[in-house]
N, C-alpha and C positions, 0 to 999 in steps of 0.2 A: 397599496396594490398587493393585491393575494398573489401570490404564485406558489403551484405545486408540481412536482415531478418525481416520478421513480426511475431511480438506479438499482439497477440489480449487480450484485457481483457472484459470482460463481468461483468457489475454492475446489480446486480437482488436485488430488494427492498419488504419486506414485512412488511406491517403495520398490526398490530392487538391490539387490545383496548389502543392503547395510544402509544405502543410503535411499533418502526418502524427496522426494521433489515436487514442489508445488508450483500452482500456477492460479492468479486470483486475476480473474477476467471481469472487468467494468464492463455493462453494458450502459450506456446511457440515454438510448435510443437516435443515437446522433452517430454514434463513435463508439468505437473500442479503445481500453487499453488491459497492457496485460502485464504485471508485476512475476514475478519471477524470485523464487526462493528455495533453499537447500536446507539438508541436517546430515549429517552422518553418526553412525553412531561408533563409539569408541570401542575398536575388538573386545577390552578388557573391559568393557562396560556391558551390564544383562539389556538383550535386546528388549528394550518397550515401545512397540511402535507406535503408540498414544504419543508418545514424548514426542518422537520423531517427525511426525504429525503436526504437533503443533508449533515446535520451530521451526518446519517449512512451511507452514501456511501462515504463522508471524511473518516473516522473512520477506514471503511474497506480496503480502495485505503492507508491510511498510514501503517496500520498493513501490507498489502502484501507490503509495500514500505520496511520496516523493516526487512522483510522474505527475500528479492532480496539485501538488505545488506549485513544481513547475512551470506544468500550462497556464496557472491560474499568474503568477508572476508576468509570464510571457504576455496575456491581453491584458494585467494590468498595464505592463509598459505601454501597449499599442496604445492603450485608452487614456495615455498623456499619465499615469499616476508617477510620482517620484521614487526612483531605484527604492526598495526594502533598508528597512535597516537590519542590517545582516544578524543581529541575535535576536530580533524577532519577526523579520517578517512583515507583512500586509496584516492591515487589521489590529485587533485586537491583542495582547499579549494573551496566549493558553491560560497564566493563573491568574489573568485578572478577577477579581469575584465583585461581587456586588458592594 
């Protein structure tokens, strides 16, 4: 069985006196979620707002990465699966290789 779908996410960055805030919004066509991330930067440190940038929009893309765990754990349970095993999860382990 083929199945296809597009997610889109959208990364929007605001900087204001130092600090920089992000916000990475899933769309899924179903639903929204919306991750939520910071950076500030150190007075004694030269402001690069590139930097800044992309620690909050890391930040944020991990929180909503956390959020689509979550959820995905939560209809595992409804759907009868047995609790995660807590160092890795549903699925597959990340380094398994071939």
């Amino acid at each position: 069985m083929t199945h296809a779908e597009e997610w889109k996410v959208g990364v929007y960055l605001i900087e204001d006196g130092g600090t920089t805030k992000a916000r990475a919004v899933l769309d899924n066509g179903k639903s929204t979620m919306v991750g939520r991330g910071a950076a500030r930067c150190n007075p004694q440190d030269l402001e690069v707002p590139a930097i800044g940038d992309e620690l909050a929009a890391s930040r944020a893309m991990r929180d909503l990465a956390g959020q689509l765990m979550r959820a995905a754990d939560k209809d595992l349970l409804a759907m009868g699966a047995a609790p995660p095993d807590p160092r890795t999860g549903y699925g597959w382990p990340e380094d398994a290789g071939p």
